[in-house]
C-alpha positions in Angstrom: -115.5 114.0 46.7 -116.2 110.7 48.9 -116.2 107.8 47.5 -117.8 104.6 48.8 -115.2 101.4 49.5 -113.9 99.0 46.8 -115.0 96.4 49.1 -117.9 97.4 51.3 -117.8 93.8 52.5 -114.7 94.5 54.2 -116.0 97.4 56.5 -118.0 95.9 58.9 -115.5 92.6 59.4 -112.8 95.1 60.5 -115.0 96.7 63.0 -116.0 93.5 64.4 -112.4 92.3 64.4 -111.7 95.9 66.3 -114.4 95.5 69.1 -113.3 91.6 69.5 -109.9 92.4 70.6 -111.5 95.2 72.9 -110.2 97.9 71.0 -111.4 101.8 70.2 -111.4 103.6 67.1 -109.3 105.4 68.8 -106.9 103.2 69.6 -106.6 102.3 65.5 -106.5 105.9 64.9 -103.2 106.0 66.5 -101.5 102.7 64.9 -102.0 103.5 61.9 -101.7 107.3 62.4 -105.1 109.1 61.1 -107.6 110.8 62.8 -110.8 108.7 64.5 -113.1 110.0 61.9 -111.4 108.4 59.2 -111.3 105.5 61.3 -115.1 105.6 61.7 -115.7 106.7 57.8 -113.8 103.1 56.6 -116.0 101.7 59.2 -119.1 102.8 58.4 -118.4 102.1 54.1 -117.7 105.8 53.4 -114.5 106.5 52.8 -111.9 104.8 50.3 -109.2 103.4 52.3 -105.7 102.2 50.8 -104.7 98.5 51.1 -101.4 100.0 52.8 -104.0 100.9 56.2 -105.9 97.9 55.5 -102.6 96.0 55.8 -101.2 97.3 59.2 -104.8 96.9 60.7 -105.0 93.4 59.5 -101.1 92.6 60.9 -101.7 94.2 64.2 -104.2 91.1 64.6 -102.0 89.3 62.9 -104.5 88.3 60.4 -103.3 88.8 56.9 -104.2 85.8 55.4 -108.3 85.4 56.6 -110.4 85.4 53.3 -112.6 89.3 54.1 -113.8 88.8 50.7 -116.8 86.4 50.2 -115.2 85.2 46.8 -111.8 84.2 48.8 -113.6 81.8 51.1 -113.9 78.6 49.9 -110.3 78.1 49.8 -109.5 78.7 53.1 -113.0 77.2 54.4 -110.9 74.0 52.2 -107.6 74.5 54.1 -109.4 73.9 57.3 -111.4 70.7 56.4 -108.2 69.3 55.5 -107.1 70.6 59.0 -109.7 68.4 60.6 -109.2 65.7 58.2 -105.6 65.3 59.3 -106.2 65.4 62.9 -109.1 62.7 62.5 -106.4 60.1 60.4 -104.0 60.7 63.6 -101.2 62.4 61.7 -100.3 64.4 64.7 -96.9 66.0 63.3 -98.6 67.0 59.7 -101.8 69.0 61.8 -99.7 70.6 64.0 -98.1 71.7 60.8 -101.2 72.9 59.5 -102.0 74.5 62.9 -98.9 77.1 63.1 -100.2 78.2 59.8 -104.3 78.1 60.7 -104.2 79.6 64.2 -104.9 83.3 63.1 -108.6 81.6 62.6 -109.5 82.3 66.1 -109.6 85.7 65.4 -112.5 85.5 63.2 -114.8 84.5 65.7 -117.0 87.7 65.9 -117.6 88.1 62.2 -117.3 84.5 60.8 -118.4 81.8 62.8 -117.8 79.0 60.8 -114.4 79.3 59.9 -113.9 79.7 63.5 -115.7 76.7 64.5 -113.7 74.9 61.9 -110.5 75.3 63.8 -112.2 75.6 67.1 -113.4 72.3 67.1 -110.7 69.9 65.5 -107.9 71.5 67.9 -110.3 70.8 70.4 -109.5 67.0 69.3 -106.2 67.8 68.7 -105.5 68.7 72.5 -106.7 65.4 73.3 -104.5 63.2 71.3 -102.0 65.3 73.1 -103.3 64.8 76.4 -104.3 68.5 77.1 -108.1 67.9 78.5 -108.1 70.4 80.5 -107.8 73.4 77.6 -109.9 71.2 75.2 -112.6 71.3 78.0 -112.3 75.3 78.2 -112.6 75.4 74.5 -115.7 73.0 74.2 -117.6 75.2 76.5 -116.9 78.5 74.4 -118.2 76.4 71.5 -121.0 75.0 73.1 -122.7 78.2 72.9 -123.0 78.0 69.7 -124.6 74.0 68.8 -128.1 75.4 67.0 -125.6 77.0 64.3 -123.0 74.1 63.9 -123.0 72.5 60.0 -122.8 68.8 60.1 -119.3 68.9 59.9 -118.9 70.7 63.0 -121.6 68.6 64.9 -119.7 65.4 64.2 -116.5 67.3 65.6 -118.7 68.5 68.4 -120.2 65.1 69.4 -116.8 63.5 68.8 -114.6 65.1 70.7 -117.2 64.7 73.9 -117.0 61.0 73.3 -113.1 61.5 73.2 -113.7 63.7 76.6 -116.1 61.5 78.0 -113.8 58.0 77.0 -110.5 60.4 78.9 -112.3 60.5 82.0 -113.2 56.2 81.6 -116.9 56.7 81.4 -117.3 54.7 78.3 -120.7 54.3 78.5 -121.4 58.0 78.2 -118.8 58.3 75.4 -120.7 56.0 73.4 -123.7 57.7 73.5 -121.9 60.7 72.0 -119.7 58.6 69.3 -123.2 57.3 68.0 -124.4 60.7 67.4 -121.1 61.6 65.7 -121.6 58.2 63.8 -125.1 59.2 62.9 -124.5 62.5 61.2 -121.5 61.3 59.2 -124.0 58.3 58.0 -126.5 60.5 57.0 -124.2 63.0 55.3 -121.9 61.3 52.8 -120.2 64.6 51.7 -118.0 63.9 54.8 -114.5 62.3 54.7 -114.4 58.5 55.3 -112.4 58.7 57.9 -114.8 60.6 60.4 -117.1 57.3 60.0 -114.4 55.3 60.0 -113.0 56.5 63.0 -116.6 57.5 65.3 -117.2 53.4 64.4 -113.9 52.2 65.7 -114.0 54.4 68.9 -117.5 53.0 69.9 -115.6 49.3 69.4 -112.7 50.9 71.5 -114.9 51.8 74.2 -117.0 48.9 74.3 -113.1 46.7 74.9 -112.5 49.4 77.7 -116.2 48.1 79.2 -114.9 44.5 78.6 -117.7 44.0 76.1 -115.2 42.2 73.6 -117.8 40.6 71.4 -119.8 44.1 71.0 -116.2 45.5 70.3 -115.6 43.1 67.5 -118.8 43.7 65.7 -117.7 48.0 65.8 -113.8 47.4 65.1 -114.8 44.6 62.5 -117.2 46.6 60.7 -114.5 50.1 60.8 -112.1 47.5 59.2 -114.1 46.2 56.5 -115.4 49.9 55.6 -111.5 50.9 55.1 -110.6 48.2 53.1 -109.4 50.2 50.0 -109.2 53.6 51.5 -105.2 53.3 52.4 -105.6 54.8 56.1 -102.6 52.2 57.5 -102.4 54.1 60.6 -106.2 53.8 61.7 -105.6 50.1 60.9 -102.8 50.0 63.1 -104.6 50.6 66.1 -107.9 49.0 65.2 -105.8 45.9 64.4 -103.8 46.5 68.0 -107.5 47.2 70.0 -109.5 44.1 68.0 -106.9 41.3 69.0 -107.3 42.4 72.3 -111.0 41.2 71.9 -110.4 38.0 70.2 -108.0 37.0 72.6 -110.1 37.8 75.9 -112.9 35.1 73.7 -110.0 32.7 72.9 -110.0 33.2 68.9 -106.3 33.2 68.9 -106.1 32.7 65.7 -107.6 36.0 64.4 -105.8 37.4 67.2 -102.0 36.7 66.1 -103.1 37.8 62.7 -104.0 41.6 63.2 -101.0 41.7 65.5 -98.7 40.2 62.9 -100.1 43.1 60.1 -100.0 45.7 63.3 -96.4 44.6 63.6 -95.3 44.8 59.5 -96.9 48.2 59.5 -95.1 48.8 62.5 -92.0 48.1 61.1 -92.2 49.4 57.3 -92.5 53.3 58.9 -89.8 52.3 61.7 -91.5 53.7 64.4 -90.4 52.6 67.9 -93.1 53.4 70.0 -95.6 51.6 67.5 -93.0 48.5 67.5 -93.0 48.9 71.4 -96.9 48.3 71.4 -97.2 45.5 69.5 -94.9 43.4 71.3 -96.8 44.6 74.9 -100.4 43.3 73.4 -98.5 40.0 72.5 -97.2 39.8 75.7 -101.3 40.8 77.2 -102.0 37.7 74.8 -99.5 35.7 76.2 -100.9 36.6 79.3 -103.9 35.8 79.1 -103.5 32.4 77.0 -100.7 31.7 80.7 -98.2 31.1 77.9 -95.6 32.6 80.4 -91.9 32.2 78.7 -93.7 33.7 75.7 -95.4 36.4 77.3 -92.3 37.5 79.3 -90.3 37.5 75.7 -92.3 40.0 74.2 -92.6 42.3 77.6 -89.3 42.2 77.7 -88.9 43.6 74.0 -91.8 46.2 74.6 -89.9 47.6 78.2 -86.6 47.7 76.7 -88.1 49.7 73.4 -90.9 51.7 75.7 -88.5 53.1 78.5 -89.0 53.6 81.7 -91.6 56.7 82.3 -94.4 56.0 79.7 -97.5 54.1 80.6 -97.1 51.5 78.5 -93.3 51.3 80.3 -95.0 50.3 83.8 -97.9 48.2 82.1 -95.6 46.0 80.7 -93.4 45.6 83.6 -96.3 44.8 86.0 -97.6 41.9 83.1 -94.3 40.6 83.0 -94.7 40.1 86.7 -97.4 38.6 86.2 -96.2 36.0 84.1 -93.2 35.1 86.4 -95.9 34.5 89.4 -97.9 32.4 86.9 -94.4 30.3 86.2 -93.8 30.2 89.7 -90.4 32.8 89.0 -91.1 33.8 92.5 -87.8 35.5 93.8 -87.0 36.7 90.5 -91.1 38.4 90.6 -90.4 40.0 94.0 -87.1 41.7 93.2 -88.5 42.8 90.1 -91.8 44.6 91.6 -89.7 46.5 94.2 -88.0 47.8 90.9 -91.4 48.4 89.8 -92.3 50.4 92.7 -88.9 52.6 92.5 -89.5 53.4 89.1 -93.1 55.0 89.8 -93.5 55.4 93.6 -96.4 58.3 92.7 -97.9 57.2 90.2 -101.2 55.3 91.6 -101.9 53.1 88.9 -98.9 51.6 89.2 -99.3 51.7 93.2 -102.7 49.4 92.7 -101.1 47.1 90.3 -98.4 46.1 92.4 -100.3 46.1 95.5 -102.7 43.7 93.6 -99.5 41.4 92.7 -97.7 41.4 95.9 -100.9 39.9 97.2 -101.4 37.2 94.1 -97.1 36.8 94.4 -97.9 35.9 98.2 -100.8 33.3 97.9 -99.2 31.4 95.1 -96.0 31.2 96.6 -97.8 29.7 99.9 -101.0 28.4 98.8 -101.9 25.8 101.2 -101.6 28.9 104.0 -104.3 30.6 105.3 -103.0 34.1 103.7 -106.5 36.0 105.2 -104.6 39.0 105.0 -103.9 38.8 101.1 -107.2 37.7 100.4 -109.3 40.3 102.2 -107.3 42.3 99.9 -108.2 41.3 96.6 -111.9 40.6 97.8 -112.7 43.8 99.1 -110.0 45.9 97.4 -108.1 45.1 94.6 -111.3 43.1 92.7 -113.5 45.6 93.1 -110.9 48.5 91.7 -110.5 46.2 89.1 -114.1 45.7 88.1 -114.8 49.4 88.4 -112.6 50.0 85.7 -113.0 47.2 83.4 -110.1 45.0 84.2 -113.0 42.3 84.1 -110.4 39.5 82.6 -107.7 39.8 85.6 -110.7 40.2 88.0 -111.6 36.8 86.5 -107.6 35.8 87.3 -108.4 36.6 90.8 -111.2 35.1 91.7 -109.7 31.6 89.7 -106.9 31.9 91.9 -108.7 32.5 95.2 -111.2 29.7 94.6 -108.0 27.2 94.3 -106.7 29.0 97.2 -109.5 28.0 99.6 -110.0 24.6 97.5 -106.0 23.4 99.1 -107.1 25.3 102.3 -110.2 23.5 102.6 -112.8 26.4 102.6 -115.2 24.8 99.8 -117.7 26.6 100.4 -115.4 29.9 99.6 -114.5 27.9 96.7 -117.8 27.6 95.8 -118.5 31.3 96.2 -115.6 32.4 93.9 -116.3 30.2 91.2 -119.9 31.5 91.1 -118.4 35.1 91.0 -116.2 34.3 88.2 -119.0 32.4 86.0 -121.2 36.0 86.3 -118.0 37.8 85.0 -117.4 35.3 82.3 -121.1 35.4 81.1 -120.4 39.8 81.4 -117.9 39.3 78.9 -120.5 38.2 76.0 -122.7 41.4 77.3 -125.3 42.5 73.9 -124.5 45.4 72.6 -126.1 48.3 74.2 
């Protein structure tokens, strides 16, 4: 006599699994050694099945562990938000973790969407952080498809990793526009974890620094720190702190400045990370920078090359700031041996080509600043300030123009003078942009 399954629940899921890895009952018939029509019976709900066949289906997918039961859900719908939690606090290491043990997920895309979504969508982020845009843009366009059915959770995942996509590619002002939406829904839906409003806040304040808005930045970073006061996140705090002194010293509140970069640097230091130690000391040397406190701002590049080493962004940033400074301190010899260092430490890489084309101009004309020097000026004018406007370098396009407008002061160009000075008071007034 027939008898109908244990779990009828189970049936259809398995069939669905079978057709989504492009597989015939026939095929199944064979793995598991049984004819198709059993195959088709467990299938359709009408014949009792042992867990042993159920078993070396399921491993063949190597899905043992997905919940086929209703009642086993929730705890692995559970496992998953804390997946996406992890990722969002930027405990990289603990959500890879998670991720060797989560990945079988994608195979439960043609029977249940959500829990696919749910790993879909925070490894999308996940890629990201590690600098893979080009697979998290493959995978946003297989979810895409499926917006109208996306929870709140997922549409805050959705929206925020385009504003993460968006903010990769420098076009800020369209990543905004998505991190409000993912800021929206995580206001209006206080069942979600702090951190995803902590953290779509703090990347709209991130974003409005890249634009060299720093004022609208403070208001964003400012309010993501006050809202995770008492929640113990020490890494988000980290690099709000890192991004918000950034602000307040591009508006000369130095103050405030030195303080979130003394508590970036004690957090820093009580988990012993180097590359985190290695940061803080290249924003006090941007400070420095920017404040044309030279000796200081060359001591702490110097600390963030030798921890950074030579290949890492940060690495060539520093080095090109630290340049900087010696031009500023009149170091000239010791600036031009040190850029063609530079330059044979990255000979491809282009942002490091721009940089130092930009300081062997600025190195010539204040070496020599009572010479004519048209050469290195048409340079900046027409090249290197607008490169560095385009891409919101606004306070060293403001460097520029101050040092080209005392260039043709000692050259006796006022009226250049004049021009530059006007350029740089239209930045300057830029920097205080409203928020958008």
């Amino acid at each position: 006599m027939k008898k109908d399954l244990k779990n009828p629940e189970v049936a259809p899921k398995v069939k669905a699994l079978r057709k989504h890895e492009g597989d015939t009952q026939a095929d199944i018939a064979e793995l598991i050694g049984v004819d198709e029509q059993t195959i088709k019976r467990i299938e359709q709900g009408k014949s009792e099945h042992g867990d042993s066949r159920l078993n070396i289906i399921l491993k063949h997918y190597d899905v043992v562990d997905l919940p086929f039961k209703d009642e086993d859900r929730l705890p692995y719908v559970k496992r998953l938000h804390r997946y996406g939690e992890t990722i969002a606090s930027g405990l990289i290491e603990d959500a890879k973790a998670l991720q060797k043990d989560l990945h079988r997920t994608l195979k439960a895309e043609s029977f249940d969407l959500e829990l696919s979504l749910l790993y879909r969508l925070p490894t999308v982020d996940l890629l990201i952080q590690q600098g893979k845009s080009l697979e998290a843009r493959k995978e946003m366009l297989s979810s895409k498809k499926n917006i109208d059915k996306m929870s709140p959770r997922l549409l805050y995942h959705y929206y925020h990793n385009e504003g993460l996509l968006y903010s990769r590619d420098l076009n800020y002002k369209e990543a905004i526009k998505f991190f409000k939406k993912a800021d929206e829904i995580s206001e209006n839906n206080p069942e979600l974890p702090l951190i995803f409003k902590l953290r779509a806040t703090s990347n709209i304040g991130r974003c409005y620094t890249e634009l060299a808005y720093p004022f609208a930045g403070i208001v964003f970073l400012e309010n993501a720190l006050e809202k995770n006061e008492d929640s113990g996140l020490a890494l988000f705090n980290f690099n709000v702190n890192l991004t918000l002194s950034l602000n307040y010293s591009r508006v000369g509140v130095i103050i405030r400045a030195k303080e979130l970069l003394g508590k970036a640097l004690d957090y820093a230091q009580s988990v012993d990370n180097k590359f985190y130690i290695g940061l803080v000391h290249y924003n006090y040397g941007r400070m420095h920078n920017t404040l044309e406190s030279w000796e200081e701002g060359k001591e702490s590049l110097d600390k963030a090359i030798d921890i950074l080493g030579e290949g890492s962004p940060y690495h060539m940033w520093s080095c090109c700031y630290k340049i900087e400074c010696m031009i500023g301190n009149r170091e000239f010899k010791s600036a031009e041996k040190m850029i063609e260092e530079v330059e044979s430490m990255y000979p491809d890489d282009k942002h490091a080509i721009k940089r130092l084309g930009l300081l062997k101009s600025t190195h010539s004309i204040s070496k020599g600043i009572t010479q004519p020097k048209d050469k290195d000026v048409e340079y900046l004018l027409n090249k290197a300030i607008p490169d560095l406007i385009d891409n919101h370098f606004i306070s060293d396009a403001i460097k520029i123009y101050e040092l080209l407008a005392e260039h043709f002061e000692r050259t006796n160009q006022r009226m250049r003078a004049g021009e530059m000075y006007k350029r740089l008071n239209e930045l300057r007034k830029s920097l205080s942009a409203k928020i958008q």
